[in-house]
C-alpha positions in Angstrom: 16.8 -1.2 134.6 14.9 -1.4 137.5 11.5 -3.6 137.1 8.4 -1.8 138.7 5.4 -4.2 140.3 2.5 -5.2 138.9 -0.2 -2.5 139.3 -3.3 -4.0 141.0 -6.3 -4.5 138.4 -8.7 -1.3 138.1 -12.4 -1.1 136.8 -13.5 2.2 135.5 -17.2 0.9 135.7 -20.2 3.0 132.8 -18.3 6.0 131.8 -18.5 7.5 128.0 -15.7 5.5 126.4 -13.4 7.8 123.5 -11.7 4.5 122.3 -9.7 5.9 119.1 -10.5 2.2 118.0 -10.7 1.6 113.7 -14.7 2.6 114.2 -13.8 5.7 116.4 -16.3 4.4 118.1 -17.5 7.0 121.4 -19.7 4.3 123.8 -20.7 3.8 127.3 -19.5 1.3 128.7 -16.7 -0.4 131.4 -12.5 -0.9 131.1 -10.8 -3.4 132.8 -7.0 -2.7 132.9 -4.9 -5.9 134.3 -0.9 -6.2 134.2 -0.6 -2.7 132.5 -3.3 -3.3 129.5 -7.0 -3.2 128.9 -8.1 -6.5 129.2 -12.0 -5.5 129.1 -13.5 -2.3 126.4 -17.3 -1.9 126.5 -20.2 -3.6 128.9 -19.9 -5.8 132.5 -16.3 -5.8 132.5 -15.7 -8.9 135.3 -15.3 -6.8 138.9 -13.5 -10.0 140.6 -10.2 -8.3 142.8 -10.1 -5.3 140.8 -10.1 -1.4 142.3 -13.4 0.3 141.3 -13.6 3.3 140.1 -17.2 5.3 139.4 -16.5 6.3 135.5 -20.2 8.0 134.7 -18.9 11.2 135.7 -15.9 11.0 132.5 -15.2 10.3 129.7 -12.0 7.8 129.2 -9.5 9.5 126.7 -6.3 8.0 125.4 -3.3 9.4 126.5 -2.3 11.8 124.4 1.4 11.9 122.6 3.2 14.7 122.7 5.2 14.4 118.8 7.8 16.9 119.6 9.5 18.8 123.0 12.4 19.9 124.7 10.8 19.1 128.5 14.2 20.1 130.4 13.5 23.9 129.1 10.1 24.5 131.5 12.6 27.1 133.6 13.2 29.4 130.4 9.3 30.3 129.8 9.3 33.3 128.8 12.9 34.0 128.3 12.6 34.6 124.8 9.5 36.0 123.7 8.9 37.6 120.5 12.3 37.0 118.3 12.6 35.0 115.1 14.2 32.0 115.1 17.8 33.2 114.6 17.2 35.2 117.9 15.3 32.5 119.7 18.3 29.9 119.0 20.9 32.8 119.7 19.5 33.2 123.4 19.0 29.7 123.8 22.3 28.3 123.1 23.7 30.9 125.6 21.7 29.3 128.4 22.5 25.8 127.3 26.2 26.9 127.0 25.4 27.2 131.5 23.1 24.8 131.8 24.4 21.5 134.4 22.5 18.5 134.8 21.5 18.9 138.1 19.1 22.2 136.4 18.2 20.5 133.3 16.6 17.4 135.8 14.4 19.8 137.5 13.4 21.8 134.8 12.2 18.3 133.3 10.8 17.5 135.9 8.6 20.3 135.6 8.0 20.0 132.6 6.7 16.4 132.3 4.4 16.9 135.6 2.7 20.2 133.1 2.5 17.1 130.3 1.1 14.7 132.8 -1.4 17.2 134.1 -2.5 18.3 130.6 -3.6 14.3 129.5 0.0 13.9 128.2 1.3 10.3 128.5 4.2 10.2 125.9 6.3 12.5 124.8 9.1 12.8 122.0 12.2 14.6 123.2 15.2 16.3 121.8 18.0 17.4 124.3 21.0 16.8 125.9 21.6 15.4 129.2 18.8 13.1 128.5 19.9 10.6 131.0 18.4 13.5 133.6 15.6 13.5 131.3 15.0 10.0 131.5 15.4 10.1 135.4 12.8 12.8 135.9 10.5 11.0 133.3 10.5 7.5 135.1 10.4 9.3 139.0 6.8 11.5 137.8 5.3 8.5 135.5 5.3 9.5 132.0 6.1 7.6 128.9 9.1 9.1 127.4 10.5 8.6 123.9 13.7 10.2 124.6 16.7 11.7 121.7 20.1 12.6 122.6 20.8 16.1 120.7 23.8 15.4 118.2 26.0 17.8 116.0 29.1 18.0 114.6 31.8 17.9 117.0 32.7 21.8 116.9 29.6 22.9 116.8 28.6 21.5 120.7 29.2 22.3 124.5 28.6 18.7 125.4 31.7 17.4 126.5 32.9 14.5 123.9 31.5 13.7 120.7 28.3 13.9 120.1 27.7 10.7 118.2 28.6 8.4 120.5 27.5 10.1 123.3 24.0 9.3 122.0 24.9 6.0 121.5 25.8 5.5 125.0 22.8 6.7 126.0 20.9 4.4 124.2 23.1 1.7 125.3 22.5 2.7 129.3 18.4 2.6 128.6 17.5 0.3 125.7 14.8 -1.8 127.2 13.2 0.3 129.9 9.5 -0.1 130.6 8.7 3.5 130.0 11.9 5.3 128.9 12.7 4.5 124.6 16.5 6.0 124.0 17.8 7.5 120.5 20.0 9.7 118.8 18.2 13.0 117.4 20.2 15.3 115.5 19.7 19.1 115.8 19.6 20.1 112.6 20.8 20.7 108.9 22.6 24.0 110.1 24.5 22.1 113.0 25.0 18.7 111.1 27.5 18.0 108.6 26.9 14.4 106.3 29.0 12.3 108.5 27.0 13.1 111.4 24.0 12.5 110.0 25.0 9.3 108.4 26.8 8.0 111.8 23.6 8.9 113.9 21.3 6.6 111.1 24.3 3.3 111.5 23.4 4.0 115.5 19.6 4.0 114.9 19.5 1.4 112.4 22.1 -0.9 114.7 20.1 -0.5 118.2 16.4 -0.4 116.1 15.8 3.3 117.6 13.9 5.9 116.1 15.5 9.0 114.8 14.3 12.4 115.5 15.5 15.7 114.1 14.2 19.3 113.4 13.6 20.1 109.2 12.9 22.9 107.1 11.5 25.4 110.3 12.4 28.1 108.2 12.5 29.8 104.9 16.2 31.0 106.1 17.0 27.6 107.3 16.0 26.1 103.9 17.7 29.0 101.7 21.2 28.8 103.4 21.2 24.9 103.2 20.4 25.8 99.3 23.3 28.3 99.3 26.1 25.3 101.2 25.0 22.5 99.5 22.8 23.1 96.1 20.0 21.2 97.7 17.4 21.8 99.9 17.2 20.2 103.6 15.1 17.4 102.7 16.3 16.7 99.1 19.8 16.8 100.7 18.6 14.6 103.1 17.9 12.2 100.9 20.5 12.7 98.5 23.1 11.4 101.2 21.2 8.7 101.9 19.8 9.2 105.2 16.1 9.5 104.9 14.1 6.2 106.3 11.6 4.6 108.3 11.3 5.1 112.6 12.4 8.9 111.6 10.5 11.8 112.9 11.0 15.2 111.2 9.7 18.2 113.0 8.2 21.3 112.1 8.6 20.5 108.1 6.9 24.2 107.3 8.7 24.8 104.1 8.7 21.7 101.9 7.9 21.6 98.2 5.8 19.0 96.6 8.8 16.9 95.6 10.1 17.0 99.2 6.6 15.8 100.6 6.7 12.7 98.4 10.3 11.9 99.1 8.7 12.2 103.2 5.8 9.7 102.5 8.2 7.3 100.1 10.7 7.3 102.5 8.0 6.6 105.5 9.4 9.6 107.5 6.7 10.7 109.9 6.7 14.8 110.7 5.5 16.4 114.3 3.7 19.4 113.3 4.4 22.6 116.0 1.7 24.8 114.6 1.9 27.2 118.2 5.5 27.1 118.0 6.1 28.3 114.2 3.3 30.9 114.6 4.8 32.5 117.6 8.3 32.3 116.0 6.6 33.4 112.5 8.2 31.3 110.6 5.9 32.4 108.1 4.7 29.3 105.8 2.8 26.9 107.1 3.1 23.6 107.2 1.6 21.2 104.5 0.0 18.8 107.0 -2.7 18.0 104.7 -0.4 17.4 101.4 1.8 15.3 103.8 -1.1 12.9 105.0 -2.6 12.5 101.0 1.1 11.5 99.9 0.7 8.9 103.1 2.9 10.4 105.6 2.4 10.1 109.3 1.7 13.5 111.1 1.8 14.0 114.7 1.0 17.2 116.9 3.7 18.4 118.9 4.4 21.2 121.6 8.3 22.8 120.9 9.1 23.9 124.1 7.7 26.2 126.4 10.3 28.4 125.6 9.1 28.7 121.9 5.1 28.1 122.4 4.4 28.4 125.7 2.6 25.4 126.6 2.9 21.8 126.7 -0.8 21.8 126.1 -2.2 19.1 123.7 -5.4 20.3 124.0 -4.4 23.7 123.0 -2.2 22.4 120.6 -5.3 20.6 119.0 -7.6 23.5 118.9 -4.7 26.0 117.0 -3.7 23.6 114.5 -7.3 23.1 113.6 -7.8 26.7 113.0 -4.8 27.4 111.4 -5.3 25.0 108.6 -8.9 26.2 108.0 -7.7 29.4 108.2 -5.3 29.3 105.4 -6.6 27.3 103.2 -9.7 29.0 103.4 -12.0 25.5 104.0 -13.9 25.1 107.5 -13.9 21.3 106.7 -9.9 21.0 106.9 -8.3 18.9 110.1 -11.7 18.1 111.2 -12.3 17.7 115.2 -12.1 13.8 114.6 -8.8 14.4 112.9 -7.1 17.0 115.0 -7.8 14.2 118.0 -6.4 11.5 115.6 -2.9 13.7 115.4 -2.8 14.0 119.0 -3.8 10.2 119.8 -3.7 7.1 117.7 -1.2 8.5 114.8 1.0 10.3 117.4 1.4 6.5 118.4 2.0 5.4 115.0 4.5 8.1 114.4 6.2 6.8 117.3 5.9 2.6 115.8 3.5 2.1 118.7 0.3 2.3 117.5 0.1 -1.4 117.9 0.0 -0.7 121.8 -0.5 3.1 122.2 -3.2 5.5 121.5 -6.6 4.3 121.7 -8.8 2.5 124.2 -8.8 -1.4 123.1 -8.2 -4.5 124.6 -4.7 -6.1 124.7 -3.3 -2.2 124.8 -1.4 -0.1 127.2 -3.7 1.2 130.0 -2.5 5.2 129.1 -5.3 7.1 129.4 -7.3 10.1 131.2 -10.6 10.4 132.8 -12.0 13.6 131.7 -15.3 15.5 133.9 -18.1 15.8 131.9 -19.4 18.1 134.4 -16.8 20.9 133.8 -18.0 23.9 132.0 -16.1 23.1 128.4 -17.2 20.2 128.6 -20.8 20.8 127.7 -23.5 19.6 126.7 -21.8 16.3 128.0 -22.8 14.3 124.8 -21.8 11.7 123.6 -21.6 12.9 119.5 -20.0 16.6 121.2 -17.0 14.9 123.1 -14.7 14.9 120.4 -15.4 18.6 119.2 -15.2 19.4 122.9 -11.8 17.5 122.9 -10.5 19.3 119.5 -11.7 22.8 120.3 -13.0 23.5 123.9 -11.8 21.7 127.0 -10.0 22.9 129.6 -6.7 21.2 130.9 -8.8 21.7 134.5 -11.6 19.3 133.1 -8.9 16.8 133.1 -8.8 14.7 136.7 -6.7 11.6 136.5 -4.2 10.1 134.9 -2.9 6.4 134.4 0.1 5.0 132.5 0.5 1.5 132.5 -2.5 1.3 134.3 -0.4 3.0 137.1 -2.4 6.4 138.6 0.0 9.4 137.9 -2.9 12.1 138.5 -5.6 11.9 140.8 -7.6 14.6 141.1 -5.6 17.1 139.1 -3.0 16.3 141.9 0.5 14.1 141.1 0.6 10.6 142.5 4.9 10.4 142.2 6.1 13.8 143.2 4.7 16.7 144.9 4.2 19.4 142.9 5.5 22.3 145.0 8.9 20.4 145.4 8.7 20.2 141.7 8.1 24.2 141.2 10.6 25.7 144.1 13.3 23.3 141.9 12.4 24.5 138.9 12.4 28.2 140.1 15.7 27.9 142.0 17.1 26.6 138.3 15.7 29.8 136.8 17.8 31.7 139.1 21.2 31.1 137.2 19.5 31.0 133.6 17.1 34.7 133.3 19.6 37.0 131.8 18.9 39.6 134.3 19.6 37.1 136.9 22.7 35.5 135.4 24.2 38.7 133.8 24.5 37.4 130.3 
């Protein structure tokens, strides 16, 4: 893969520091990002041949990780609003069924530059045509954790089999800078055991992650029961595939046994609370019995398709009042936790929490610089900013971005594409998927 050059050190000199550290500490105070990583967290960071950058009007955010997408889908907004599920997937795998590369490249395009835009730095995918995905990734900056869709060989449009597709994808981007390949199998309802069980010998050979949807729906769950005498997750287990570096997401309709097999097993779960409300899949999911059995929980988008955002921030700000909402306490998923979903365990979901996720030396430099002057953002105070992060601000508060230390957004403009190319592509790949467009 081809190796990028060094970005030139940068110090972001007295801004209010939200460092997602052990402390959770919120400070004034300096960075010094060098060779992609913070080399320098808190006062007089060394200003020797390094960019300055006047940090007292932000606050410096980690990037936030984005637990669950489908980026390539940012042209089908809108094309299915207000089905269930069944629906929803009906539509959808009509429009895959026409979809080429060429479109699925510029709708993810699109849709990593609204990620990027939004304080999105990484981002765990589920798709086909990923190698598309991975190109658009790497040309607008983002951080992209990246799973080849597999199911059972007659179940598909790709062209080939499924399984080893993936695999060859991981083979053709294992080791990229920014771009982490793996094998993500739809579903229960798409995936027979062999698949499953060939996708884990590809994960466990190549050291990938796994990624998968579970349990989205009481219908899912009950015609599982029906096939097999098992539910998804006991199933699951039953077979033998449920393990570490997985990420299950949705999880919605779990029993207490399943949760404990989750955490025993060390699967993480991206919870999509905007996506199952809007689809109303009805339950929702036990986030908070998940993280007391141990589990890793992450905040994830869906698609725009099914949510229709890849907003973080929004994403933060539902989830917290969903939980409080139904289980009738204001003190559940706390401000301080909904940001911890979004940032630092996001990373550990991932198995990067060692170098993703909060502000510390010896890090990756992913981060935002967020006005404290814009309206959501005040009263800019230092014991506010994470309520304001978890419940109020605005994706305009958000100015810049850096990955790798690297500027992606300046000035709520993109540094690597131009956002109006971006757009007219993604439009002109609209044209041949809007069923009144198409004729479907």
């Amino acid at each position: 893969m081809p190796e990028r050059g060094t970005p030139s050190p940068l110090v972001v000199t007295d801004a209010l520091l939200v460092t997602q550290d052990p402390a959770r500490r919120v400070v004034r105070g300096d960075v010094r990002v060098e060779g992609g990583r913070f080399v320098h967290v808190g006062p007089n960071a060394p200003r020797e041949g390094a960019e300055l950058r006047d940090g007292r009007p932000f606050a410096v955010v980690p990037g936030f990780v984005n637990a669950h997408a489908h980026v390539a889908m940012a042209p089908l907004r809108g094309l299915a609003d207000d089905v269930e599920l069944a629906g929803f997937l009906e539509a959808l795998f009509r429009v895959d069924a026409r979809r080429t590369e060429a479109d699925v490249e510029a709708g993810a395009r699109a849709g990593v530059a609204e990620m990027l835009l939004g304080g999105t730095t990484s981002f765990l995918d589920l798709y086909y045509f990923e190698d598309a995905v991975a190109r658009a990734t790497e040309a607008v900056g983002a951080r992209g954790f990246l799973g080849w869709a597999v199911l059972d060989a007659d179940k598909t449009t790709q062209r080939g089999d499924p399984v080893a597709n993936a695999e060859a994808f991981v083979g053709r981007w294992k080791g990229h800078p920014t771009v982490t390949p793996l094998p993500a199998p739809q579903g229960v309802y798409v995936c027979g055991r062999e698949t499953w069980l060939r996708t884990r010998e590809i994960a466990d050979r190549h050291g990938t992650l796994v990624h998968y949807h579970l349990s989205e729906t009481r219908r899912e769950v009950h015609e599982h029961q029906d096939r097999t005498g098992r539910r998804p997750a006991e199933w699951l287990e039953e077979i033998g595939f449920l393990g570490p570096r997985q990420v299950a997401a949705h999880a919605v309709w779990l029993t207490g046994e399943e949760i404990a097999v989750l955490a025993r097993r060390k699967v993480g779960v991206a919870h999509c609370a905007s996506s199952n409300l809007k689809l109303a899949s009805g339950g929702v999911a036990p986030v908070v019995e998940l993280r007391a059995a141990g589990a890793t929980v992450g905040l994830g988008t869906d698609s725009v398709a099914s949510n229709n955002s890849l907003s973080m921030l929004r994403e933060m700000h539902l989830a917290g009042l969903l939980h409080k909402h139904q289980r009738w306490d204001a003190t559940a998923l706390r401000a301080q936790e909904l940001l911890d979903l979004a940032t630092i365990e996001g990373a550990r979901l991932l198995g990067r929490e060692g170098d993703l996720g909060s502000i510390e030396v010896g890090k990756r430099a992913d981060f935002s610089l967020v006005r404290l002057d814009h309206p959501t953002a005040l009263p800019a105070r230092p014991e506010a900013i994470v309520s304001h992060l978890a419940y109020a601000l605005s994706e305009e508060a958000i100015d810049s971005v850096y990955v790798d230390g690297r500027p992606v957004v300046v000035g709520r403009q993109l540094v690597r594409a131009d956002w109006q190319r971006v757009r007219a592509d993604a439009e002109a790949a609209s044209d041949a998927l809007w069923p009144d467009r198409a004729g479907a």
